[in-house]
PyMOL commands that place a pseudoatom at each C-alpha (Angstrom):
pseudoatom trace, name=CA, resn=UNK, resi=1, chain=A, elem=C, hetatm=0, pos=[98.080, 62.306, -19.204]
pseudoatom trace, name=CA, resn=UNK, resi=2, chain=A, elem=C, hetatm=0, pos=[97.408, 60.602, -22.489]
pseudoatom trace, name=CA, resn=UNK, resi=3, chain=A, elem=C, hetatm=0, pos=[93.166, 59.445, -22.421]
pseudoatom trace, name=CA, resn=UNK, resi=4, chain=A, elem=C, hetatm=0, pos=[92.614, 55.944, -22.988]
pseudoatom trace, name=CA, resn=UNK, resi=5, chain=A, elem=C, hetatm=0, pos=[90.594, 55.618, -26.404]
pseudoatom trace, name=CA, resn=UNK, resi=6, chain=A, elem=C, hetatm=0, pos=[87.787, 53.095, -26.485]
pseudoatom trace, name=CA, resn=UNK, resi=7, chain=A, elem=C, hetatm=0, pos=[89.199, 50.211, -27.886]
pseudoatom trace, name=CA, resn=UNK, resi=8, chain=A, elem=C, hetatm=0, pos=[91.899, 50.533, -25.389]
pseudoatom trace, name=CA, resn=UNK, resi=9, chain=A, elem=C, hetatm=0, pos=[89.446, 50.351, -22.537]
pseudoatom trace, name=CA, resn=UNK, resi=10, chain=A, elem=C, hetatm=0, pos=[87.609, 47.290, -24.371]
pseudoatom trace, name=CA, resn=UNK, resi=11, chain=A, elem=C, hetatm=0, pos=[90.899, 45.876, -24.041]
pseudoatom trace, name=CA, resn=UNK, resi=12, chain=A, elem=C, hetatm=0, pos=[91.641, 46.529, -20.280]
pseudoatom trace, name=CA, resn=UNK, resi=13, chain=A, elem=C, hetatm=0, pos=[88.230, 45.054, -19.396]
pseudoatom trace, name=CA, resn=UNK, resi=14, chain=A, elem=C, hetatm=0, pos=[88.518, 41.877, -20.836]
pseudoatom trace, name=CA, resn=UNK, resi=15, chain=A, elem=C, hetatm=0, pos=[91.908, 41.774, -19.590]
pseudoatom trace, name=CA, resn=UNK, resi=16, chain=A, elem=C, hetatm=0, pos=[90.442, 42.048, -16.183]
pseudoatom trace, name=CA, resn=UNK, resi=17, chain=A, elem=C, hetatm=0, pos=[87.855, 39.561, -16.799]
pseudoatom trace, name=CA, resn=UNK, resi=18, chain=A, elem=C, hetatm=0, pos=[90.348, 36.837, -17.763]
pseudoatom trace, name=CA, resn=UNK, resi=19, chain=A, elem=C, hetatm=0, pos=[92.529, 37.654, -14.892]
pseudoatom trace, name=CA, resn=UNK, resi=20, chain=A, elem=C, hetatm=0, pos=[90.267, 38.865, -12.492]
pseudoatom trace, name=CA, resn=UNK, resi=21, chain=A, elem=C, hetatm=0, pos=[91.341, 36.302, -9.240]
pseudoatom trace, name=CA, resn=UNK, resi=22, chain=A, elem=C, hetatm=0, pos=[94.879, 36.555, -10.338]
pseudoatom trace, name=CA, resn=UNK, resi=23, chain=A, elem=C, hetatm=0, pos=[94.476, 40.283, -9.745]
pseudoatom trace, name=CA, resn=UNK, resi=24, chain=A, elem=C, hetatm=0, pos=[92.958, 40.355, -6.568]
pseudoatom trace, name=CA, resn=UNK, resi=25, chain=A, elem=C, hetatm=0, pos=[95.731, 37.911, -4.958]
pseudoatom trace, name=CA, resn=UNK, resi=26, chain=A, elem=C, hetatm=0, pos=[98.654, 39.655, -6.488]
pseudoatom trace, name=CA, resn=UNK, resi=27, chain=A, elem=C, hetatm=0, pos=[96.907, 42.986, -4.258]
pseudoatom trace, name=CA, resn=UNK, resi=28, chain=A, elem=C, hetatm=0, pos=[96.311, 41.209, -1.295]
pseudoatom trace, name=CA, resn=UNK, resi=29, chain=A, elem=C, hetatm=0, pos=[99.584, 39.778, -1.128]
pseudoatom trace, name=CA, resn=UNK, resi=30, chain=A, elem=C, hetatm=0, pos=[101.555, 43.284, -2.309]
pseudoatom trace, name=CA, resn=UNK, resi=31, chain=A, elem=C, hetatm=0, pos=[99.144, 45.115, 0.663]
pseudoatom trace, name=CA, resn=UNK, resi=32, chain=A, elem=C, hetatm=0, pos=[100.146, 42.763, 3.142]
pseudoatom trace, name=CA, resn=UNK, resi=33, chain=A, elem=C, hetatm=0, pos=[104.247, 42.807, 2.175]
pseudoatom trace, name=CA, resn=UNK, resi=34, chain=A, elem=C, hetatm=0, pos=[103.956, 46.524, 2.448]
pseudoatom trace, name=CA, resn=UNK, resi=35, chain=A, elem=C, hetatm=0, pos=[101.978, 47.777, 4.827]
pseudoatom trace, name=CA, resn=UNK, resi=36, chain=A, elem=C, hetatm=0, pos=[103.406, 51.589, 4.378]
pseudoatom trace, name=CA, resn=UNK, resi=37, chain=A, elem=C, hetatm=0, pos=[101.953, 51.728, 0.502]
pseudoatom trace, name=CA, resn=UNK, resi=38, chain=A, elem=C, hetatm=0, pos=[98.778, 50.750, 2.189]
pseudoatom trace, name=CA, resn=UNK, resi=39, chain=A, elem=C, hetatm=0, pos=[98.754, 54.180, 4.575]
pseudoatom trace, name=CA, resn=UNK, resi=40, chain=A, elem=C, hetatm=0, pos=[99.703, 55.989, 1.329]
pseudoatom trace, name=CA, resn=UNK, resi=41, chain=A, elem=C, hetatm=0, pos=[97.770, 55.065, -0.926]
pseudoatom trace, name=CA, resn=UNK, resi=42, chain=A, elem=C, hetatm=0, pos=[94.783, 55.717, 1.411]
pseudoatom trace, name=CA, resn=UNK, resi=43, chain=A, elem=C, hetatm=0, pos=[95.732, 59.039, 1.843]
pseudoatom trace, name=CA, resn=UNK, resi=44, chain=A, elem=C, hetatm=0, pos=[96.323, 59.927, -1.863]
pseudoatom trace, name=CA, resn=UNK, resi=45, chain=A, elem=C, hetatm=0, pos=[92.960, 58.052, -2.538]
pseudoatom trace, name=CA, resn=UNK, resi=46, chain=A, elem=C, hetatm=0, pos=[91.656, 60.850, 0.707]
pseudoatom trace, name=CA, resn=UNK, resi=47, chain=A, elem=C, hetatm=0, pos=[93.341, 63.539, -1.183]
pseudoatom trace, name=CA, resn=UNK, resi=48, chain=A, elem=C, hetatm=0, pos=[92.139, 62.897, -4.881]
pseudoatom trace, name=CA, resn=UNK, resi=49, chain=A, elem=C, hetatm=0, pos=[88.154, 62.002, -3.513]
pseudoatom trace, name=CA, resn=UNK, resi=50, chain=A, elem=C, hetatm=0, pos=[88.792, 65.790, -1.452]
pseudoatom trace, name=CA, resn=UNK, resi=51, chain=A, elem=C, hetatm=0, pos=[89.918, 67.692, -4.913]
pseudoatom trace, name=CA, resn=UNK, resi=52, chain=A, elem=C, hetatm=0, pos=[87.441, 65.947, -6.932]
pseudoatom trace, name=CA, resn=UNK, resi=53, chain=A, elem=C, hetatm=0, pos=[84.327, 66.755, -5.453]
pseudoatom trace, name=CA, resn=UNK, resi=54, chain=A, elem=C, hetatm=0, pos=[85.291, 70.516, -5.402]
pseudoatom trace, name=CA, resn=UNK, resi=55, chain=A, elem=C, hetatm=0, pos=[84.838, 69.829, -9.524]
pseudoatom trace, name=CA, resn=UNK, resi=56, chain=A, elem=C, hetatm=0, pos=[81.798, 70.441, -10.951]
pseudoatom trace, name=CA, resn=UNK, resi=57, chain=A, elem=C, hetatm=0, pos=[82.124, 68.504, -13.920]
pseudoatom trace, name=CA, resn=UNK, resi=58, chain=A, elem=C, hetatm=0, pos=[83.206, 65.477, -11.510]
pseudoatom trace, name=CA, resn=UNK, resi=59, chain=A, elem=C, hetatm=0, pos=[79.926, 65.624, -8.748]
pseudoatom trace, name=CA, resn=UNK, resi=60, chain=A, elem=C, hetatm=0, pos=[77.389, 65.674, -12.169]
pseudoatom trace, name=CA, resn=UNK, resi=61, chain=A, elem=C, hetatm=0, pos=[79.483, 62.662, -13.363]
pseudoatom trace, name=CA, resn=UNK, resi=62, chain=A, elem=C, hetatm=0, pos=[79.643, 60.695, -10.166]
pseudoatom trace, name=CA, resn=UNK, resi=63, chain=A, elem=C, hetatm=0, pos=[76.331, 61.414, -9.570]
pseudoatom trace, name=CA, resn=UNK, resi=64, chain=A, elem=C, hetatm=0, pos=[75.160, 59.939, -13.308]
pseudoatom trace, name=CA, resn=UNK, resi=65, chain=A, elem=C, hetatm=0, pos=[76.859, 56.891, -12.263]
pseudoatom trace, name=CA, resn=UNK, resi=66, chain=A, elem=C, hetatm=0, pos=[75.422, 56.396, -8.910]
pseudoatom trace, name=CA, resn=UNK, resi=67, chain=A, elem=C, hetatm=0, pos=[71.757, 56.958, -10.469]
pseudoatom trace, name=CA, resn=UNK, resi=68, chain=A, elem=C, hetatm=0, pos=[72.425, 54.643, -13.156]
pseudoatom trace, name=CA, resn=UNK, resi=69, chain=A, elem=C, hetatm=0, pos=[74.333, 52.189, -10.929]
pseudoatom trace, name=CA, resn=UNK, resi=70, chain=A, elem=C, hetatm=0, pos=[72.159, 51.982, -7.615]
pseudoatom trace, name=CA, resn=UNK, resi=71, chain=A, elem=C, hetatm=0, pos=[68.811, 53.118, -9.054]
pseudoatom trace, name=CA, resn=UNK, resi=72, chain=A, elem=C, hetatm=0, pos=[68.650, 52.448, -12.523]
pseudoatom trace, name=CA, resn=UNK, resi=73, chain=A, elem=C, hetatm=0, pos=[67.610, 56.033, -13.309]
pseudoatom trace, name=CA, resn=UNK, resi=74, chain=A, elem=C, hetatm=0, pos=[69.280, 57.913, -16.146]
pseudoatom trace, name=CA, resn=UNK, resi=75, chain=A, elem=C, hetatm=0, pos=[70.090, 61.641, -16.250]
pseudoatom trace, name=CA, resn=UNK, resi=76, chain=A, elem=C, hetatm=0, pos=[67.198, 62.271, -18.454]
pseudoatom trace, name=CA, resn=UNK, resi=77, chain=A, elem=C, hetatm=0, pos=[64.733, 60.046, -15.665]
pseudoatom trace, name=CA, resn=UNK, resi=78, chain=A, elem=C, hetatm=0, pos=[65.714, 61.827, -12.896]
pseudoatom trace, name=CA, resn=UNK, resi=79, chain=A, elem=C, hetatm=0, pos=[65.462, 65.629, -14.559]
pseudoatom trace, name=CA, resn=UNK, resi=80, chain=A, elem=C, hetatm=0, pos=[61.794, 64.166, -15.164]
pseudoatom trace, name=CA, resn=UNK, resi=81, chain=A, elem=C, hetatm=0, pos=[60.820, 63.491, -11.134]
pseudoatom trace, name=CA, resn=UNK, resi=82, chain=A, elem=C, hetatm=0, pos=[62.135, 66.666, -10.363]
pseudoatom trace, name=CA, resn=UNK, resi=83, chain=A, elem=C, hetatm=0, pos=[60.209, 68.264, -12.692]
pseudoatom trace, name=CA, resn=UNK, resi=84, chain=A, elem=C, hetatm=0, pos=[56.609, 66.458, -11.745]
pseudoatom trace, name=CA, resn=UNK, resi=85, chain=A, elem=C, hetatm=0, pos=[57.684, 67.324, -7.924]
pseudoatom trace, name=CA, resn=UNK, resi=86, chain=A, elem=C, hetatm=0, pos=[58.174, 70.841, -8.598]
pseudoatom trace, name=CA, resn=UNK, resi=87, chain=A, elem=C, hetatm=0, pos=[62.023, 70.397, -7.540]
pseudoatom trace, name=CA, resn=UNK, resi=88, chain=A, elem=C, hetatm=0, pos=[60.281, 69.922, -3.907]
pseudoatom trace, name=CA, resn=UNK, resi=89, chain=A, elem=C, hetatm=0, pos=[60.316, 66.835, -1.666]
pseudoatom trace, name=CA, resn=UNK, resi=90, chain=A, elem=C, hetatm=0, pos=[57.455, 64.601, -2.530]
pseudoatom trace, name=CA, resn=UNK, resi=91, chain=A, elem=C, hetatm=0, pos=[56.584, 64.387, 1.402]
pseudoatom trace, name=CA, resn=UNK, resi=92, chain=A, elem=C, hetatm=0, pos=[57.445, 68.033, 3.215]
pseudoatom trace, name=CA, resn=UNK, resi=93, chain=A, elem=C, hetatm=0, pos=[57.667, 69.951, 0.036]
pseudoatom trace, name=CA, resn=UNK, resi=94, chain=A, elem=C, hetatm=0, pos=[61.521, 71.411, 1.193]
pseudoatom trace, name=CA, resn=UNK, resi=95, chain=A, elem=C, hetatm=0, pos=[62.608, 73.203, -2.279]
pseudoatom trace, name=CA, resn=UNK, resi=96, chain=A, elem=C, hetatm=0, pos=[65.783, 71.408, -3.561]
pseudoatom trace, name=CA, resn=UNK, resi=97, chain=A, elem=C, hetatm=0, pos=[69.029, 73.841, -3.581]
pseudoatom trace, name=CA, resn=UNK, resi=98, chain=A, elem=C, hetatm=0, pos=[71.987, 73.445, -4.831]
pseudoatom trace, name=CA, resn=UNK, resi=99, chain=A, elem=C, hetatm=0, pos=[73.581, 72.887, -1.384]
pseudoatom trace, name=CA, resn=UNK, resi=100, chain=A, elem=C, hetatm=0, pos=[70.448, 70.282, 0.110]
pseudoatom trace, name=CA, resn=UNK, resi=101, chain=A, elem=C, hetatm=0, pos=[69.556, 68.154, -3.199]
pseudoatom trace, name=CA, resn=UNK, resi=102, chain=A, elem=C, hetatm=0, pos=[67.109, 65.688, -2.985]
pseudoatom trace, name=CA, resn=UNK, resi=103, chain=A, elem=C, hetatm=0, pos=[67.585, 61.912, -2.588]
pseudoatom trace, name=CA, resn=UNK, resi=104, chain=A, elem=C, hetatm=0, pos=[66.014, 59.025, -4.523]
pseudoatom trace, name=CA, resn=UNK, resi=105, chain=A, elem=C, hetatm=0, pos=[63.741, 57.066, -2.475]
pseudoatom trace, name=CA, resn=UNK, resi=106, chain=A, elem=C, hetatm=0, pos=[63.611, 53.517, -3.668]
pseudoatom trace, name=CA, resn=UNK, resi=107, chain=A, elem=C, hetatm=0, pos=[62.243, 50.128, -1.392]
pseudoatom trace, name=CA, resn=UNK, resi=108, chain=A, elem=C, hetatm=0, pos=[64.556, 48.272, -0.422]
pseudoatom trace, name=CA, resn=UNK, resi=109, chain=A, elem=C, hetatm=0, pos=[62.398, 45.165, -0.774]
pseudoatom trace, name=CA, resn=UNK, resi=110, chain=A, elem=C, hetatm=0, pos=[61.323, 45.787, -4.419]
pseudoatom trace, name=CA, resn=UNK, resi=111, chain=A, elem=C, hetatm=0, pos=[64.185, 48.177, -5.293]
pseudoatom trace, name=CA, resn=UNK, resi=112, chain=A, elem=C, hetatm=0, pos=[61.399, 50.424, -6.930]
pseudoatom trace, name=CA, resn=UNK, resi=113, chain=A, elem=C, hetatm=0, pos=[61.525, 53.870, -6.681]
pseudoatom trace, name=CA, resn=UNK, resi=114, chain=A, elem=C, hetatm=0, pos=[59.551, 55.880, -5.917]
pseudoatom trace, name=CA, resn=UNK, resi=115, chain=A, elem=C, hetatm=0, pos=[60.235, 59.666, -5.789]
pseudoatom trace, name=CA, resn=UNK, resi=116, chain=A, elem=C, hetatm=0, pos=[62.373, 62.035, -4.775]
pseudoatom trace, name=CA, resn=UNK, resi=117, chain=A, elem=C, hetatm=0, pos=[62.768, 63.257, -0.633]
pseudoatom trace, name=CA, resn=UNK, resi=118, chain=A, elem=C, hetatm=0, pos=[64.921, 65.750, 1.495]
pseudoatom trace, name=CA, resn=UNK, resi=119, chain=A, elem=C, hetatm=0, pos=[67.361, 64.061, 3.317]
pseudoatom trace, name=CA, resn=UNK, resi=120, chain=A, elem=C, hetatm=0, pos=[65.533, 64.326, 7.013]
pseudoatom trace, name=CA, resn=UNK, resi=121, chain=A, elem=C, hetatm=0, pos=[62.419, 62.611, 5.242]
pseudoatom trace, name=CA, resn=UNK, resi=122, chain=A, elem=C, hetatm=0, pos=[64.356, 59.832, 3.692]
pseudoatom trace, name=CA, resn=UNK, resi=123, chain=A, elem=C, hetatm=0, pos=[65.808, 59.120, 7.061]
pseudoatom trace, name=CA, resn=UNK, resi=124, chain=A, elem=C, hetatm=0, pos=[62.694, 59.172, 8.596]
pseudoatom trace, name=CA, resn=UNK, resi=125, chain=A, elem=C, hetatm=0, pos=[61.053, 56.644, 6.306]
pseudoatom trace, name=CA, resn=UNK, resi=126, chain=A, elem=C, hetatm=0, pos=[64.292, 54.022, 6.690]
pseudoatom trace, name=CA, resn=UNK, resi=127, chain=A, elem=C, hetatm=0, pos=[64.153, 54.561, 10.545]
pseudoatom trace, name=CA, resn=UNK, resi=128, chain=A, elem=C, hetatm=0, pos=[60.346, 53.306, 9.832]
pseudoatom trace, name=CA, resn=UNK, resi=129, chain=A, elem=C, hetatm=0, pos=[61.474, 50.501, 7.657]
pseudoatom trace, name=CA, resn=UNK, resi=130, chain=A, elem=C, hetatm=0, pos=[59.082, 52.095, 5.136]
pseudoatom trace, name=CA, resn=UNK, resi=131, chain=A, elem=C, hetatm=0, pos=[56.158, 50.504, 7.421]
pseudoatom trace, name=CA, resn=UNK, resi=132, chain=A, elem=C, hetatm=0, pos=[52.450, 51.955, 7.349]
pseudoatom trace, name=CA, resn=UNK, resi=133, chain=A, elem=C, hetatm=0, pos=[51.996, 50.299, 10.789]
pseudoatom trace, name=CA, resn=UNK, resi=134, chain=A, elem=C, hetatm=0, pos=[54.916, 51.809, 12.269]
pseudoatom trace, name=CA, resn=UNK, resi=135, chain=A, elem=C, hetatm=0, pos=[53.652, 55.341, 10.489]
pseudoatom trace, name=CA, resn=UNK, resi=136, chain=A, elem=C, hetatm=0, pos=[50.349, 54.768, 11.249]
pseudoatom trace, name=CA, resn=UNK, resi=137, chain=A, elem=C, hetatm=0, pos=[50.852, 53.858, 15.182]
pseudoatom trace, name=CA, resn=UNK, resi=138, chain=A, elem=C, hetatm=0, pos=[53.125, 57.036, 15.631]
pseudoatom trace, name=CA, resn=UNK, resi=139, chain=A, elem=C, hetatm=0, pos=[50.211, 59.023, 13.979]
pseudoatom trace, name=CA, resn=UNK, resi=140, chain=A, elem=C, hetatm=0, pos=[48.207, 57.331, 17.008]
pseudoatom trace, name=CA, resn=UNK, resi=141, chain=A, elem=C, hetatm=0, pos=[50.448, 58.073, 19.514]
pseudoatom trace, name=CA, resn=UNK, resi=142, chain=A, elem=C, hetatm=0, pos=[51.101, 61.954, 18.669]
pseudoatom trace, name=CA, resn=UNK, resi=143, chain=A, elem=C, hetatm=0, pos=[46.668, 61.894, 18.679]
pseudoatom trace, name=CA, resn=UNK, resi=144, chain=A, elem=C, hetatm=0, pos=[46.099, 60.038, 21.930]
pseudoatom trace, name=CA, resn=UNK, resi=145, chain=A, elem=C, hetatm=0, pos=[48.844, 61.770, 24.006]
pseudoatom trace, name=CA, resn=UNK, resi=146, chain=A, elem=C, hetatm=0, pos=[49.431, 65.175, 22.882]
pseudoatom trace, name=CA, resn=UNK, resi=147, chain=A, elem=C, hetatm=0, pos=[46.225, 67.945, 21.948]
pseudoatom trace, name=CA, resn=UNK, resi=148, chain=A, elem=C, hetatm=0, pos=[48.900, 70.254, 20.043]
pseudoatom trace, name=CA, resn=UNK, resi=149, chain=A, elem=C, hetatm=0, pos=[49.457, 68.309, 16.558]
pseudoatom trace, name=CA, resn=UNK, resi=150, chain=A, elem=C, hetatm=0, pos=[45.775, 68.008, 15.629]
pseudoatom trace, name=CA, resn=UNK, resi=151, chain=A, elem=C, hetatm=0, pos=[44.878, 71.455, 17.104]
pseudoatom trace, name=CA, resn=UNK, resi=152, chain=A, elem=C, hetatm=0, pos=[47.703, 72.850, 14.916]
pseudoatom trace, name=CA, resn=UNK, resi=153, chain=A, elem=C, hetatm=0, pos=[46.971, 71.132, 11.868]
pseudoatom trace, name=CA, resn=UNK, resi=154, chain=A, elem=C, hetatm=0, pos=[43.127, 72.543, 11.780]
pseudoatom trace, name=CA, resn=UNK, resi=155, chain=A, elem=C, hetatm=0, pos=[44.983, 75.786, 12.017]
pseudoatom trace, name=CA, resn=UNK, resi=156, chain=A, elem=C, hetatm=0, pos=[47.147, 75.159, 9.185]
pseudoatom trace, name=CA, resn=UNK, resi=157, chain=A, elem=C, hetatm=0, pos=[44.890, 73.933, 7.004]
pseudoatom trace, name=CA, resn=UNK, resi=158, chain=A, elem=C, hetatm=0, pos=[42.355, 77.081, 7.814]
pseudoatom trace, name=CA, resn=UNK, resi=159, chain=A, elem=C, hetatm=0, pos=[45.415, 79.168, 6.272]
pseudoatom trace, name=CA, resn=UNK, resi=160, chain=A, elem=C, hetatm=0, pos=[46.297, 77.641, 3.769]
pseudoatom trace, name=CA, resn=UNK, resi=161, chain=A, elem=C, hetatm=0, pos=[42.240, 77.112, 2.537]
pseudoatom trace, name=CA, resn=UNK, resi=162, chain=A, elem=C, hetatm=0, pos=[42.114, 80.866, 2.997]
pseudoatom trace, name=CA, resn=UNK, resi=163, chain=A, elem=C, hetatm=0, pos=[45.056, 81.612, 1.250]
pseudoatom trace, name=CA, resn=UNK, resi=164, chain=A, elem=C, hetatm=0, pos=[43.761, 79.568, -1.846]
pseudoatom trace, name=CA, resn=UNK, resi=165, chain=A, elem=C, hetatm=0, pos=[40.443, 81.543, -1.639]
pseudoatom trace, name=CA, resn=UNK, resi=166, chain=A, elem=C, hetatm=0, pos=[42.753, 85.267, -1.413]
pseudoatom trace, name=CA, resn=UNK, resi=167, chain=A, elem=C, hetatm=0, pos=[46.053, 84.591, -3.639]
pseudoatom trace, name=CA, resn=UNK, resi=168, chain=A, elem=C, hetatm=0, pos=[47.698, 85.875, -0.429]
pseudoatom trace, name=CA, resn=UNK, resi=169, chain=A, elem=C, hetatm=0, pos=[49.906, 83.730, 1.746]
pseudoatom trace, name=CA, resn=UNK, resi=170, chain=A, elem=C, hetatm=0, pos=[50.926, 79.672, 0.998]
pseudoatom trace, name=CA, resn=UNK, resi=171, chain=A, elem=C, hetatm=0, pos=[48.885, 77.519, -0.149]
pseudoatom trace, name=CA, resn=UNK, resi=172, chain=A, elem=C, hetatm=0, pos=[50.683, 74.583, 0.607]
pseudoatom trace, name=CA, resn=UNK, resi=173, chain=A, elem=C, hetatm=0, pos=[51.310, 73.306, 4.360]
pseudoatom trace, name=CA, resn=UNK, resi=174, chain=A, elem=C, hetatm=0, pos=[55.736, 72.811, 3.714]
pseudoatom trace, name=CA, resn=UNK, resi=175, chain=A, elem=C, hetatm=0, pos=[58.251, 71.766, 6.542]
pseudoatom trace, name=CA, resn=UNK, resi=176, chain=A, elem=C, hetatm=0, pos=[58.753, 76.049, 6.937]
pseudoatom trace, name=CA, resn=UNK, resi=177, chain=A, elem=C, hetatm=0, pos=[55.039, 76.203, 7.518]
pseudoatom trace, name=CA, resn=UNK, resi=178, chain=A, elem=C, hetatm=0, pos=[55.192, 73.844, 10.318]
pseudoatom trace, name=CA, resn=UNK, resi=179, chain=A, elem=C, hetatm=0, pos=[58.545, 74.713, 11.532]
pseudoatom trace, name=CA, resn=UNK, resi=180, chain=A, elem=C, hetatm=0, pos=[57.541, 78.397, 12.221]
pseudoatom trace, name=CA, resn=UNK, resi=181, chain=A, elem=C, hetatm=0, pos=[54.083, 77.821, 13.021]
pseudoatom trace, name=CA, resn=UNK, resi=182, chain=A, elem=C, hetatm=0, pos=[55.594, 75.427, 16.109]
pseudoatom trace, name=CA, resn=UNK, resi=183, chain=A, elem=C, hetatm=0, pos=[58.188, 78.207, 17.277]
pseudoatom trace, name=CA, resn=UNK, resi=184, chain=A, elem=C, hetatm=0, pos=[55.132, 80.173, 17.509]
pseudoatom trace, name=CA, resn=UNK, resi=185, chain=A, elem=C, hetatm=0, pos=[53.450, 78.413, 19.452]
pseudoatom trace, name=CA, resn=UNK, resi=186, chain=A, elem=C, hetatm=0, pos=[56.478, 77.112, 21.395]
pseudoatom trace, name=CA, resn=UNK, resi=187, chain=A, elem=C, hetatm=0, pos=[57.116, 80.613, 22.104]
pseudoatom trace, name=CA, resn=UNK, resi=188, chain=A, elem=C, hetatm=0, pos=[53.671, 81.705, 23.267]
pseudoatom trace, name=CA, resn=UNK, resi=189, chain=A, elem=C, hetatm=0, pos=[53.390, 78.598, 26.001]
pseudoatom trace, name=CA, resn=UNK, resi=190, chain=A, elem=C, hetatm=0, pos=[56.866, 79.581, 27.459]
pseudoatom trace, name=CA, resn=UNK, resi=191, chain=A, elem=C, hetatm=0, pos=[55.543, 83.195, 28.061]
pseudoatom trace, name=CA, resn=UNK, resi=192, chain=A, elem=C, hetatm=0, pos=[52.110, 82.546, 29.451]
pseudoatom trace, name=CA, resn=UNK, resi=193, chain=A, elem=C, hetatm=0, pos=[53.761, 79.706, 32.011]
pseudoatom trace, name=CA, resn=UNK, resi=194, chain=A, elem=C, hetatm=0, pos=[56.058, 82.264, 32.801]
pseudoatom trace, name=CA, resn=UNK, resi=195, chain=A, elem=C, hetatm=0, pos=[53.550, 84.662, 33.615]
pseudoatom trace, name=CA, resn=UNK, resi=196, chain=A, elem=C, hetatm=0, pos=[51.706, 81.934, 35.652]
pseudoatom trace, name=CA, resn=UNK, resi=197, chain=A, elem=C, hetatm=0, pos=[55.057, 81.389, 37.632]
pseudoatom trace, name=CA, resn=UNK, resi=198, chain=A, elem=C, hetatm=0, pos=[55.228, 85.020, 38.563]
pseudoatom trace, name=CA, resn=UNK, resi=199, chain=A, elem=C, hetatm=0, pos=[55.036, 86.040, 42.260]
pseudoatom trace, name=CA, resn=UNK, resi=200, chain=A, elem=C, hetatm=0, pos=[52.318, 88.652, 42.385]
pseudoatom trace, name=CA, resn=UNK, resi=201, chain=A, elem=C, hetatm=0, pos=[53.297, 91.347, 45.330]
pseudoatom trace, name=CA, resn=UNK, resi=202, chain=A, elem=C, hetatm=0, pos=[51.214, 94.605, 45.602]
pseudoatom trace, name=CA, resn=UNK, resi=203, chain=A, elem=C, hetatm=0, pos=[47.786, 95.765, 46.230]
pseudoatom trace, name=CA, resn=UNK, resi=204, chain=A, elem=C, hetatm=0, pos=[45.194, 94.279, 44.755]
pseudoatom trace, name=CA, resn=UNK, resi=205, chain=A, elem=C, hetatm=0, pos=[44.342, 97.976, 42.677]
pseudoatom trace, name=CA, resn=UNK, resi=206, chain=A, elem=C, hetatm=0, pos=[47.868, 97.171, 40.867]
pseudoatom trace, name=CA, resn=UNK, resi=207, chain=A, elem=C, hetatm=0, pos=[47.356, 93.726, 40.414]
pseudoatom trace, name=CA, resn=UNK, resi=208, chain=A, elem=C, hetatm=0, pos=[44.265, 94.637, 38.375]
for i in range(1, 208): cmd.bond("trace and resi %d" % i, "trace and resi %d" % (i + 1))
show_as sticks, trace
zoom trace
């Protein structure tokens, strides 16, 4: 297909703008007179979105739009955060790959942003409603009901202080860190209460 040079598109727009309303009926009624263009067009829209995103050249595209569009961030701005984060979430420091890229954080009183964060702690801070009180009472609760987070984070940070002192090891506490640091643990507890649960049968010489 023939591409649309810029004047033509200048032309289209304004078009659009002068008939805009007219438009929008003339859709609404031709959806609702046939219903079975409706189902087809949904599914060619399905099948075009599917064989787009396998194209390269299409994701980087979209994806300059929806920075410029939702975050008013240009290629060039966002290349910039990644670079002053290390390409690493700004809270858990989770490397960005090509398969798990990081998401622009913004309020969504302000609309500011204000970095970049892996997907689990964007989430997190929307499930908070970006609240320091909320954030601050679950950092409460974990203190005042369970020994384990405090106890491990002395560890970690003993690690990582000596690992800063040696060149040997991270030097950074990351969302790997923690993650393996609580199967450890994790894995230590279930074996010692298992060993607590054990029936002892014998003499007392092989006991000992």
């Amino acid at each position: 297909m023939k591409r649309k040079t810029e004047y033509q598109k200048l032309q289209m727009k304004a078009w659009y703008q002068k008939n805009k309303q007219k438009k929008i009926e003339y859709q609404k009624k031709y959806r609702e007179d046939n219903p079975d263009y409706v189902i087809k067009d949904r599914e060619r829209s399905k099948q075009y979105q599917t064989e787009a995103r396998k194209d390269p050249v299409f994701r980087d595209s979209k994806r300059v739009y929806d920075l410029k569009h939702k975050y008013n961030l240009s290629k060039k701005q966002y290349t910039q955060l990644l670079k002053d984060q290390n390409y690493m979430c700004a809270i858990c420091f989770e490397p960005e790959t090509p398969k798990k890229r990081l998401h622009v954080d913004h309020s969504h009183i302000t609309n500011d942003v204000r970095g970049l964060l892996c997907h689990m702690c964007n989430k997190v801070l929307g499930m908070v409603l970006d609240s320091p009180i909320l954030l601050g009472r679950m950092l409460g609760y974990l203190a005042s009901t369970d020994f384990y987070p405090k106890k491990t984070t002395k560890q970690l940070k003993v690690l990582t202080n000596y690992a800063k002192k040696t060149g040997k090891g991270k030097k950074i506490i990351d969302r790997e860190m923690i993650k393996t640091q609580n199967e450890f643990v994790a894995m230590i507890t279930k074996d010692v209460l298992k060993n607590q649960k054990k029936d002892y049968k014998g003499t007392l010489e092989e006991f000992m």
